[in-house]
ZAMARGU-4260 file (C-alpha; in steps of 0.2 Angstrom, whole numbers, plus 5000, padded with zeros to 4 digits):
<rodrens>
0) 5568/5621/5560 | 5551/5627/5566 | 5557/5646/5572 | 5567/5660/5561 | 5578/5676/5564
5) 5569/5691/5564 | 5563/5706/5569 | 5550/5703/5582 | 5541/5720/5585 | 5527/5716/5576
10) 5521/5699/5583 | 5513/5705/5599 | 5499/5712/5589 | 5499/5696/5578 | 5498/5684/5592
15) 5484/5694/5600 | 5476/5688/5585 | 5479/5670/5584 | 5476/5669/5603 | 5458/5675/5602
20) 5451/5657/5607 | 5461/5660/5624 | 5458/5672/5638 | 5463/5689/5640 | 5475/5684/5653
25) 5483/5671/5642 | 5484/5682/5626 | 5496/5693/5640 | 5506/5684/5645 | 5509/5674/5629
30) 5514/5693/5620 | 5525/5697/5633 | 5535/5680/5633 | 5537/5683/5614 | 5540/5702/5615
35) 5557/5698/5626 | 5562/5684/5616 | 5574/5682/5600 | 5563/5668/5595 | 5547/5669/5583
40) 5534/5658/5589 | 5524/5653/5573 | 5506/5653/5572 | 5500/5635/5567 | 5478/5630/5563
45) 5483/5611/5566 | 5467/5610/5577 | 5460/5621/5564 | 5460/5638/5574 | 5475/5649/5574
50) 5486/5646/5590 | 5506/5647/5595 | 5512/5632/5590 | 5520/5630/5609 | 5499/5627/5613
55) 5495/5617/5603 | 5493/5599/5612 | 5501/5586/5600 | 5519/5583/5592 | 5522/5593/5576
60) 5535/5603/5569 | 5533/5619/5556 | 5542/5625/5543 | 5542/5646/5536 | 5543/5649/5519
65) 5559/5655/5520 | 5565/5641/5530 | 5562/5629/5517 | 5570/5638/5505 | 5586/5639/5514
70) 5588/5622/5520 | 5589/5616/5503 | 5570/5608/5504 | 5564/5607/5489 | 5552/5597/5487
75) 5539/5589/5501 | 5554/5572/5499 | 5565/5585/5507 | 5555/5588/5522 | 5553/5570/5527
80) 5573/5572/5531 | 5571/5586/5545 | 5557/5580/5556 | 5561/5567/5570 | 5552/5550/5568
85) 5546/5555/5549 | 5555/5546/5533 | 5545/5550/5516 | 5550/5542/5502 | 5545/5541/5482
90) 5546/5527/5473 | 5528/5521/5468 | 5529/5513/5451 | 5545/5523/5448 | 5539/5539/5446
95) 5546/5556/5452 | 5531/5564/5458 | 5527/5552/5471 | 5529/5553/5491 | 5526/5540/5503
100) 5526/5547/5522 | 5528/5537/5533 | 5524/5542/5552 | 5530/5534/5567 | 5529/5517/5557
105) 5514/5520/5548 | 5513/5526/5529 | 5509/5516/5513 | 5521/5506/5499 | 5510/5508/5485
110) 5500/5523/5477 | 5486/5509/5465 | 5467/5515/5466 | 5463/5503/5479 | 5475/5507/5492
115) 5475/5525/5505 | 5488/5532/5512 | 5490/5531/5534 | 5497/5549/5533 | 5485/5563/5527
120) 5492/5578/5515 | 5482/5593/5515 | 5482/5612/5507 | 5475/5624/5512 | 5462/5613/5520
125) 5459/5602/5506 | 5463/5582/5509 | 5475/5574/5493 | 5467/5559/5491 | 5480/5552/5479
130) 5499/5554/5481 | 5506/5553/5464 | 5504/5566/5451 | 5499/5579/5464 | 5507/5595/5463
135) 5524/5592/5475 | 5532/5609/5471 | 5533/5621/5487 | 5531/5639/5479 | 5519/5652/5487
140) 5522/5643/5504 | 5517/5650/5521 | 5521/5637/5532 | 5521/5618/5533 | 5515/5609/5548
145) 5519/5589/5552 | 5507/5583/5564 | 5512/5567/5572 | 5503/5553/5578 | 5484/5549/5575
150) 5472/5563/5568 | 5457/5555/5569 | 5446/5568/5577 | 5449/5584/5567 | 5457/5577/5550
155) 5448/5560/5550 | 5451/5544/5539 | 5466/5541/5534 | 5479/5552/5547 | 5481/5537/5559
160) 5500/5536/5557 | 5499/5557/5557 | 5495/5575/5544 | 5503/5585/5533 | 5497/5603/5533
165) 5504/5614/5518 | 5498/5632/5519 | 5499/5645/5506 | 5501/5661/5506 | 5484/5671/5506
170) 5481/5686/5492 | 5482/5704/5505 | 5485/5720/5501 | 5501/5722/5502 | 5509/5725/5483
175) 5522/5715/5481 | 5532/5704/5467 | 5547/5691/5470 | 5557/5682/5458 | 5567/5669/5459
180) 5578/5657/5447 | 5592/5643/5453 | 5605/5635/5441 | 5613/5622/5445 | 5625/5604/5442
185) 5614/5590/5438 | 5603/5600/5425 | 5598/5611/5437 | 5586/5625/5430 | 5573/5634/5442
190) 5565/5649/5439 | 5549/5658/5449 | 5539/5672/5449 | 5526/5676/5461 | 5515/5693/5465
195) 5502/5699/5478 | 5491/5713/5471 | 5477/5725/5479 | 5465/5726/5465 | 5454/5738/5478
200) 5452/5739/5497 | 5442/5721/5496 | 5450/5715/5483 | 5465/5707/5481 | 5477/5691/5471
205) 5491/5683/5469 | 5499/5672/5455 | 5515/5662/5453 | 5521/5653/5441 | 5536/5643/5439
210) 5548/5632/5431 | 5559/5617/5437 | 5572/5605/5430 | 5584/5591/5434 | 5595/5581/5424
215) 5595/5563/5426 | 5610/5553/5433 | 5612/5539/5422 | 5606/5532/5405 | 5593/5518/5397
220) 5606/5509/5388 | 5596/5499/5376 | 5586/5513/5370 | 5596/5526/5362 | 5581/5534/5356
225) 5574/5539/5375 | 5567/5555/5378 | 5574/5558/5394 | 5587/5550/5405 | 5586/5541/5420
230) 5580/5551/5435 | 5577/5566/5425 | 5563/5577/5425 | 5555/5594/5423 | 5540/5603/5428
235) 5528/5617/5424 | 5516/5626/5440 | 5505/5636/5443 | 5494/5643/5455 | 5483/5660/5459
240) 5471/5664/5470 | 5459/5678/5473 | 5452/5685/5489 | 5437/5696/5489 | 5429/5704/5507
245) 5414/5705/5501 | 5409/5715/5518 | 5416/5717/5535 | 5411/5702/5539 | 5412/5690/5521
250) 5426/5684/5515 | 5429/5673/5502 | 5443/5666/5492 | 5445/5656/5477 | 5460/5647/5471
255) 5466/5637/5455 | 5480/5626/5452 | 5488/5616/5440 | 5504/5607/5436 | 5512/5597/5420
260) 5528/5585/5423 | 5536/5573/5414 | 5553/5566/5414 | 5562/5548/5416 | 5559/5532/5425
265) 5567/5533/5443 | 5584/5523/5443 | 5582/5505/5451 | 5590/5489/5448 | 5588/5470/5449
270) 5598/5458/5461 | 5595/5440/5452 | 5610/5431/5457 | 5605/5431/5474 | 5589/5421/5469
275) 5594/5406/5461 | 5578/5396/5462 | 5570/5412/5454 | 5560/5411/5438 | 5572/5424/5430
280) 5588/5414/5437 | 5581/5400/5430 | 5578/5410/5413 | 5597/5411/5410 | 5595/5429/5417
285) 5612/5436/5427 | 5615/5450/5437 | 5628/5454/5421 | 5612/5456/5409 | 5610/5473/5419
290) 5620/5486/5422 | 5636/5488/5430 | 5630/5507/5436 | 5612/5505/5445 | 5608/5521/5442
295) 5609/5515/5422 | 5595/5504/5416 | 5595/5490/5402 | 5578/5489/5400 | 5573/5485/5381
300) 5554/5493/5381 | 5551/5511/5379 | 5534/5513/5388 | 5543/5511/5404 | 5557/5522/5403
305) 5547/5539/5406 | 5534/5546/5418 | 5521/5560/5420 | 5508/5569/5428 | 5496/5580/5427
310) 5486/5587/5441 | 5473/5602/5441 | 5459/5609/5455 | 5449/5623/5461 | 5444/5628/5480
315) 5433/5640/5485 | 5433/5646/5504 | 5420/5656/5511 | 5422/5665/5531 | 5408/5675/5539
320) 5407/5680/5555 | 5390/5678/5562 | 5394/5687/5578 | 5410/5695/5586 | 5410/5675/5596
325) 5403/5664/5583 | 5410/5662/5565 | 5408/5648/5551 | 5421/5640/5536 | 5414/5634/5523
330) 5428/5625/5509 | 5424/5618/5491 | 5438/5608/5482 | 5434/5599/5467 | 5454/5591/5460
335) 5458/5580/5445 | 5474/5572/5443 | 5483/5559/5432 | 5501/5548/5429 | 5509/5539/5419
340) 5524/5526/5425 | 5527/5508/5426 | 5545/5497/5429 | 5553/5485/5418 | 5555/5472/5435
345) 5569/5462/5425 | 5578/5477/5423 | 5588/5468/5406 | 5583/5470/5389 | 5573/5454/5388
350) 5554/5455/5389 | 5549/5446/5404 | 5542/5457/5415 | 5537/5472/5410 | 5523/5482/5417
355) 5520/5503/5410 | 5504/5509/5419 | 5493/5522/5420 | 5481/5531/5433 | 5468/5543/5438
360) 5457/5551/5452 | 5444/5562/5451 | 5440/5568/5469 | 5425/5582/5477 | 5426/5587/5494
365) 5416/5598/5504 | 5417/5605/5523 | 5408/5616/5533 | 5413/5624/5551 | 5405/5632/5565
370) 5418/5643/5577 | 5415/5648/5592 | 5418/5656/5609 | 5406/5653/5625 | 5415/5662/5640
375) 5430/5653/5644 | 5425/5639/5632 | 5430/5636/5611 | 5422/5625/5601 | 5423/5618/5582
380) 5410/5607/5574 | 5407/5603/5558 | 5403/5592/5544 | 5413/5582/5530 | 5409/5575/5512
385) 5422/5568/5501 | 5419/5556/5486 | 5433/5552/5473 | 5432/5541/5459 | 5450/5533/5451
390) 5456/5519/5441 | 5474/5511/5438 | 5478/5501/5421 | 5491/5489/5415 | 5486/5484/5395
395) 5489/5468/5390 | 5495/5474/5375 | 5510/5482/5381 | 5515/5475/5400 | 5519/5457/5403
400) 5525/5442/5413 | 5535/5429/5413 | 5534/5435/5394 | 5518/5434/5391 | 5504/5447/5391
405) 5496/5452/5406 | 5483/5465/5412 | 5479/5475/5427 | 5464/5485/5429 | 5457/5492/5446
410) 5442/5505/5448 | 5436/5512/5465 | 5425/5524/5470 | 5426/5529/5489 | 5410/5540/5498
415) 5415/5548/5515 | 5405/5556/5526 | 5410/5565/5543 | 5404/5575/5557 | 5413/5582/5569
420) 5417/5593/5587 | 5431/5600/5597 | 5428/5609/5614 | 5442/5619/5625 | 5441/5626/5639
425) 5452/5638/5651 | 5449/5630/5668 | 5462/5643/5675 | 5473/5655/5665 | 5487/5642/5665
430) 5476/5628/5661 | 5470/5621/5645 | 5458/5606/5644 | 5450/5601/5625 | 5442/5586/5618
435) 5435/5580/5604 | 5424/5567/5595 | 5422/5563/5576 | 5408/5550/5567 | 5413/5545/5550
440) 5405/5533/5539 | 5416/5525/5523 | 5408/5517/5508 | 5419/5507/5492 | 5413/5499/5479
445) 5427/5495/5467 | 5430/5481/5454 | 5445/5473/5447 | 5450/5464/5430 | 5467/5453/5429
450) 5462/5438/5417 | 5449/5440/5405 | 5443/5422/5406 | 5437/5425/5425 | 5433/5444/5421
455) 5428/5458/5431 | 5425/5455/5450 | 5416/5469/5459 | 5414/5470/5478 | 5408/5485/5489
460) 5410/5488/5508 | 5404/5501/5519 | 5414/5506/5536 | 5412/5516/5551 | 5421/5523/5567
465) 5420/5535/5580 | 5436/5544/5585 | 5439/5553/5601 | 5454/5565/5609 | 5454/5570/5627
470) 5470/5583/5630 | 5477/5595/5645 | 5489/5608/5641 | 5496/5617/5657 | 5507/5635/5655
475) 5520/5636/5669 | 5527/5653/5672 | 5542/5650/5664 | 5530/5649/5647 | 5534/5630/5648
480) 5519/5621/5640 | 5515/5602/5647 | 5504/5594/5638 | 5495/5576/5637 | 5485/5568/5625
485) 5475/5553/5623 | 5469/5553/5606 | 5461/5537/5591 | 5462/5536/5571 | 5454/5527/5560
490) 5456/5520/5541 | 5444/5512/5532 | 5451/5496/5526 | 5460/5492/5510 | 5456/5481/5495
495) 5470/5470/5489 | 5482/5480/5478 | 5485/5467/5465 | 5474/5452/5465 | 5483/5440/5456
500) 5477/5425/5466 | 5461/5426/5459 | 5468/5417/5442 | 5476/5405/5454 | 5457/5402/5461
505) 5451/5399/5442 | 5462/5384/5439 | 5458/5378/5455 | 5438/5378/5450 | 5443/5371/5432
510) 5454/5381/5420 | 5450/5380/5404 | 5442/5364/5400 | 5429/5372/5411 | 5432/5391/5406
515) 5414/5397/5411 | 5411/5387/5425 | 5426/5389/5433 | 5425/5408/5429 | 5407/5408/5439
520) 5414/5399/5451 | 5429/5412/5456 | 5415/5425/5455 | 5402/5418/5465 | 5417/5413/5477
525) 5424/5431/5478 | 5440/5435/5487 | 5443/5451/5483 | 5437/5459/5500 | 5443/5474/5508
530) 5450/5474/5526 | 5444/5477/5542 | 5443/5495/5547 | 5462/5501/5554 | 5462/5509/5573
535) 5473/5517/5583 | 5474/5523/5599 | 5489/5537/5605 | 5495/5540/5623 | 5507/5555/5621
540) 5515/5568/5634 | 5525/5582/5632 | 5534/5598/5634 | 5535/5615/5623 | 5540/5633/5623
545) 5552/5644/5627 | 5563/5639/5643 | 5573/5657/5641 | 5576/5672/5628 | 5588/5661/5617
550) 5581/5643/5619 | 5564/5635/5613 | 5561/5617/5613 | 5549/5602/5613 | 5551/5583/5618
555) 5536/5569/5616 | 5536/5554/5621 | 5521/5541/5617 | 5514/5526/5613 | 5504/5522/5601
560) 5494/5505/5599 | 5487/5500/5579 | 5473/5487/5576 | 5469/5477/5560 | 5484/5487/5550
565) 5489/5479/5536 | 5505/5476/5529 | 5506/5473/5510 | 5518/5459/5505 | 5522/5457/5485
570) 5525/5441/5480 | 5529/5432/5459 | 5516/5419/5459 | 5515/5408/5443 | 5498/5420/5439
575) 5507/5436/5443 | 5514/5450/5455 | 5503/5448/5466 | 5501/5461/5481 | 5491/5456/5497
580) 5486/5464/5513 | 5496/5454/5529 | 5484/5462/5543 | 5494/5466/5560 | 5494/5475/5577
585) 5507/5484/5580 | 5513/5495/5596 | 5525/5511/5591 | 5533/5521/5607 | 5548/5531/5608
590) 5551/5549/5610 | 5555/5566/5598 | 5563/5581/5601 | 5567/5597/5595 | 5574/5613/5599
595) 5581/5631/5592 | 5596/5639/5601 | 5603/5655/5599 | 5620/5654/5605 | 5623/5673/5601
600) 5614/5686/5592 | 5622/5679/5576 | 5624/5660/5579 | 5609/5649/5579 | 5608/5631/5583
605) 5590/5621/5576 | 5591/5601/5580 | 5580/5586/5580 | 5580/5568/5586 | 5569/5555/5588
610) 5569/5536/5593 | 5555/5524/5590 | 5554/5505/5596 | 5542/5496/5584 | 5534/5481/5591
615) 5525/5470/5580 | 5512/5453/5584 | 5520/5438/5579 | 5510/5428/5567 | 5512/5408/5563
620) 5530/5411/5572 | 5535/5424/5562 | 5538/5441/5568 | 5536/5455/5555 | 5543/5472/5556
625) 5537/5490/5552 | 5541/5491/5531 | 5554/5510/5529 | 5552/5512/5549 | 5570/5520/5554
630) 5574/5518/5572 | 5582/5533/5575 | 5582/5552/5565 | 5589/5565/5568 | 5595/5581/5562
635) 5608/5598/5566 | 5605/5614/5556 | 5619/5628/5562 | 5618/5645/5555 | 5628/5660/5556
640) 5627/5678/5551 | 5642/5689/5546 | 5639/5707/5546 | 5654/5715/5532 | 5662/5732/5535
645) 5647/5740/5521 | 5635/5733/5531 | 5629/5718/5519 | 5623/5703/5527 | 5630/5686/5523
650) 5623/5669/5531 | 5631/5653/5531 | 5619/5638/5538 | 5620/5620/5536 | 5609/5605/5538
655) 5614/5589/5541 | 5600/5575/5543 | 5602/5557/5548 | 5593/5540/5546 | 5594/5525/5553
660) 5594/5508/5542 | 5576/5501/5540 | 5568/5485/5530 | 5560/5488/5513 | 5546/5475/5519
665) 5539/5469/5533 | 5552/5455/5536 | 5566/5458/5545 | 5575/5442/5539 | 5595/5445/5532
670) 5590/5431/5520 | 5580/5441/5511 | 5592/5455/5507 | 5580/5471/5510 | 5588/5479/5522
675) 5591/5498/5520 | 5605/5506/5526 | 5609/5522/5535 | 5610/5537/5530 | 5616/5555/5532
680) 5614/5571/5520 | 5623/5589/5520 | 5614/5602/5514 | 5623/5621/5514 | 5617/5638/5510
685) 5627/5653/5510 | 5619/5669/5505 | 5624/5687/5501 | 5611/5701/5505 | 5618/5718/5501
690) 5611/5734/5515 | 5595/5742/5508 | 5594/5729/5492 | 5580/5722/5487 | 5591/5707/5480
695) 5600/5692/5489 | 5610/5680/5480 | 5613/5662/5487 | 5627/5648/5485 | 5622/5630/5486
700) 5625/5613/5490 | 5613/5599/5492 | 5617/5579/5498 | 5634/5588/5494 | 5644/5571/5499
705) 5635/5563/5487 | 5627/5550/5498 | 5617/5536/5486 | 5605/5527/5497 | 5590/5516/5494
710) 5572/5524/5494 | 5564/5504/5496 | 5569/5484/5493 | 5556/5470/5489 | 5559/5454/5489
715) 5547/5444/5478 | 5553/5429/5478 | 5560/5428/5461 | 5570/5443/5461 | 5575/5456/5474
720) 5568/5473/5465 | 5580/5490/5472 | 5573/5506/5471 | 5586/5521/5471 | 5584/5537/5480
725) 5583/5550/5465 | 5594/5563/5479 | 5610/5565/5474 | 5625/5579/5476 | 5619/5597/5467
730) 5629/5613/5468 | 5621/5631/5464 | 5618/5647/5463 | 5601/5655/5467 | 5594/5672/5465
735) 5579/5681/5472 | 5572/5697/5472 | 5560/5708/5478 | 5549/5722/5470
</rodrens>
């Protein structure tokens, strides 16, 4: 998963690279243990300075480029089925473009303006604020890293469940173009076009560009006229990026993206028989009025029936070395991004409850570094600034319930500022002590809108935490790594999602006999308040590296204790769906594990498991569980390469991932039917790669048993709503090439 064949004569120099921050000795004995291996150690920055991944004191798995492409991943979804203790999953508002990663229990069920994610998504070291409509495509990767646990001290707000680091591939001077196109069952359509250019000895780009399609897997019924099916959707990306030394010791890079999707509503359904004392029961609504097929939908109102998204941004990144010791990083990122989606809850061609929506987020962020080396001492400080301004909408003039209008409108703006400092130091050559402390201060001013006789309420809160690490990391002379780690997160705290209880609150200080003063009275009287801040506090230890020429592994085992969390429960009251925060502690342990064997030269072995024990406070005599938690993951990925008598190269892998039933809401009751069960995938690639070509050509096969799971349940109490994974079987061929 996290290490590649190849041909390792060049990594010695490279590792003495990204082991500057170590001593001389280390950097030694770190290239010799990789010089006699079979095994590529990849070079990760998850504490934001470039060190063997073996070093690097906290759980986290990476993927190469090319790894990603050959296990079938193909999107960041995909990844979420390969890493032990990680479940991501897309269903927000029933779009295709969304992903919900969910960490060791922690993650987030809903993508509206007013809500934050508990696992953090970055590129290139730039924080994705939202994570819908984003651009999810993985073209013009270098690596992607999955940090787990809490990341409170380098990455801050919001990574209290873990980080996802995406990397891209840096403009250098080597001239070089790849193309790339897939066709496929399913619709399948992919085409890619990537180059790396020296413009002059400083100067240099790259540029791709791409194209992707997928056909739907099943039909709106009711509306013949539908643009897209079910589950269908297409996709144009770009990105290109220009890097300029402007001297030996200025470097600066700037970079611009942009991507345009549209496509059909995700498939989902609606079980109603199984609530009888539910409103659309009670409406003469049956399981019948939907469809036989869940992957169908009988849904009656256009607006709901497609998706899209649109996301643009620019980043500029600045290096100087100050001195041969000290350095500093300065980063820029300014992102705009935008969706339309929505679900037709009744999932029947009446017009009950209905709910197209529409969202956007505006975000700025800026960071500065310092980098340095003292002796046998590292350090990095800095500071942070992030501001992002968004909005979600439901018009009243097109969603509705219980058949009548209804509205939804949310605005937040959210200020963050952050300083920061890591300090290492090499108390012997074998031994590694680092710790770090980060101050961040969180201030939200949003308002909301659900009922225009009470109108809009605003409310503003302002947070702040410090966050620590204290972590040891001991080499033994095998090139085992041990390492320990006590580290803390934080989240600011979140504003109800969707406040429908506020018009409950109106009638209960007069309705409409006394519209204005019971209007004034809801306002003076505001509920709509944000949480409490979120901690967390992580106690992880572990083993990494390389126990002999043909075997690398790592195994963590941790616990993990979370403060004021909240859960968010959705519930059809007589004003609304209505989405509320239940505020929990929870305590998450288990242990992960992963390994690369190379049985021969030719026969490679990756594998992953974890197990994770979720314990949640009881509250009024109810115990609540973590919401799309699985209790166990795990994952095999065999690979074999057959050498033909002329010397061509064929590789057969396969990669088979595994997960464990979960609940789709924190409540583990059977009576409520939410639920999710296992799951296991098969993924295969068998490629062609002729001697001397510059051309491969690849057979594929993804889900190709065709397993249909569920991505999420929730019980409202009128209706159990099912969200479908959008995965099914697909069967193709793909061809790259390089120039």
């Amino acid at each position: 998963m996290s290490t590649t064949v190849r041909n390792l004569n060049p990594i010695a120099g490279a590792l003495a690279v990204a082991l500057a921050n170590f001593s001389a000795a280390s950097v030694m004995a770190a290239e010799a243990q990789v010089e006699k291996s079979k095994i590529e150690a990849i070079t990760v920055t998850a504490t934001k300075r470039s060190q063997v991944i073996y070093e690097v004191p906290i759980a986290m798995s990476a993927f190469s480029g090319d790894d990603l492409e050959s296990q079938g991943i193909s999107d960041i979804t995909d990844v979420g089925k390969f890493v032990p203790n990680l479940n991501i999953t897309g269903f927000s508002a029933g779009h295709n473009s969304s992903a919900n990663p969910f960490i060791r229990g922690i993650g987030l069920q809903d993508h509206l303006i007013t809500t934050d994610p508990g696992v953090s998504v970055y590129v290139d070291g730039v924080y994705l604020g939202r994570q819908v409509g984003q651009n999810w495509n993985l073209a013009n990767i270098e690596r992607i890293e999955v940090l787990r646990g809490p990341q409170g001290t380098l990455y801050g707000r919001n990574s209290i469940g873990g980080a996802i680091n995406i990397i891209t591939k840096q403009p250098d001077q080597d001239a070089v173009t790849k193309v790339s196109t897939e066709v496929g069952t399913r619709g399948r359509l992919k085409g890619s076009i990537f180059t790396n250019q020296a413009v002059s000895e400083d100067l240099a780009f790259n540029f791709n560009m791409g194209f992707n399609r997928r056909g739907g897997l099943g039909e709106f019924v009711n509306l013949p006229n539908a643009e897209y099916d079910v589950g269908e959707n297409q996709e144009f990306h770009g990105r290109v990026s220009i890097k300029y030394n402007a001297s030996e010791d200025l470097r600066l890079v700037f970079t611009a993206d942009a991507n345009d999707g549209e496509g059909g509503t995700r498939p989902y359904t609606t079980l109603i028989d199984e609530m009888p004392n539910g409103r659309l029961y009670k409406n003469g609504l049956r399981n019948t009025d939907t469809t036989i097929d869940p992957y169908d939908n009988a849904t009656s109102t256009m607006e709901t029936s497609t998706v899209s998204n649109k996301a643009n941004g620019v980043s500029f990144t600045a290096e100087y070395d100050i001195t041969a010791d000290y350095g500093t990083k300065f980063i820029f990122s300014k992102r705009s991004s935008e969706y339309k989606a929505g679900l037709d809850d009744d999932s029947t061609a009446a017009a009950l409850d209905h709910y197209p929506e529409r969202g956007r987020a505006d975000q700025t962020s800026v960071e500065l570094q310092l980098t340095g080396y003292l002796g046998r001492a590292d350090f990095v400080t800095g500071v942070y600034w992030f501001n992002e301004e968004g909005s979600n909408r439901q018009d009243a003039s097109e969603a509705s319930f219980d058949g009548g209008p209804t509205k939804l409108e949310l605005d937040q703006e959210t200020t963050s500022r952050a300083v920061f400092v890591n300090v290492g130091y090499d108390a012997t050559d074998d031994l590694r002590i680092s710790g770090g402390v980060r101050y961040t201060e969180d201030d939200k001013s949003a308002s909301t809108n659900v009922f225009d006789p009470v109108g809009t309420i605003y409310s503003s809160r302002e947070w702040d935490e410090i966050s620590w690490e204290l972590a040891a990391n001991y080499t033994f002379e095998s090139g085992l790594n041990w390492y320990t780690t006590v580290q803390t997160g934080y989240q600011s705290g979140q504003y109800p999602a969707r406040p429908y209880f506020l018009i409950g609150q109106f009638f209960g200080a007069g309705g409409f006999d006394k519209q204005e003063e019971a209007a004034a009275a809801v306002r003076a009287n505001n509920a709509f308040l944000a949480s409490d801040n979120i901690s967390a506090i992580n106690y992880e230890t572990g083993f990494k590296g390389q126990l002999t020429d043909d075997f690398s592994m790592s195994v963590a085992f941790f616990n993990t204790e979370y403060d004021d969390l909240p859960y968010q429960v959705n519930v059809v009251t007589d004003a609304g769906f209505d989405t509320n925060n239940l505020i929990v502690e929870q305590t998450s342990r288990g242990v992960e594990f992963e390994s690369t064997y190379y049985v021969t030269d030719r026969f490679t072995v990756h594998s992953s498991f974890g197990f994770m024990d979720v314990d949640v406070q009881e509250q009024n005599g109810v115990k609540p569980v973590a919401p799309l938690t699985p209790e166990w993951t795990a994952s095999i990925s065999p690979s074999y390469e057959f050498e033909l008598s002329n010397g061509a190269a064929v590789t057969a892998r396969m990669d088979i991932s595994y997960r464990d039933g979960m609940y789709g809401e924190p409540s583990s009751d059977p009576r409520r039917m939410t639920q999710i069960d296992d799951r296991t995938t098969t993924n295969f690639d068998i490629s062609y790669a002729p001697v001397n070509a510059n051309w491969d050509i690849s057979l594929y096969g993804r889900n190709i048993f065709d397993e249909r799971y569920d991505d999420a349940r929730i019980n409202t109490g009128d209706y159990i709503l099912v969200i479908k994974s959008n995965d099914a079987s697909e069967f193709g061929v793909r061809y790259r090439a390089t120039f």
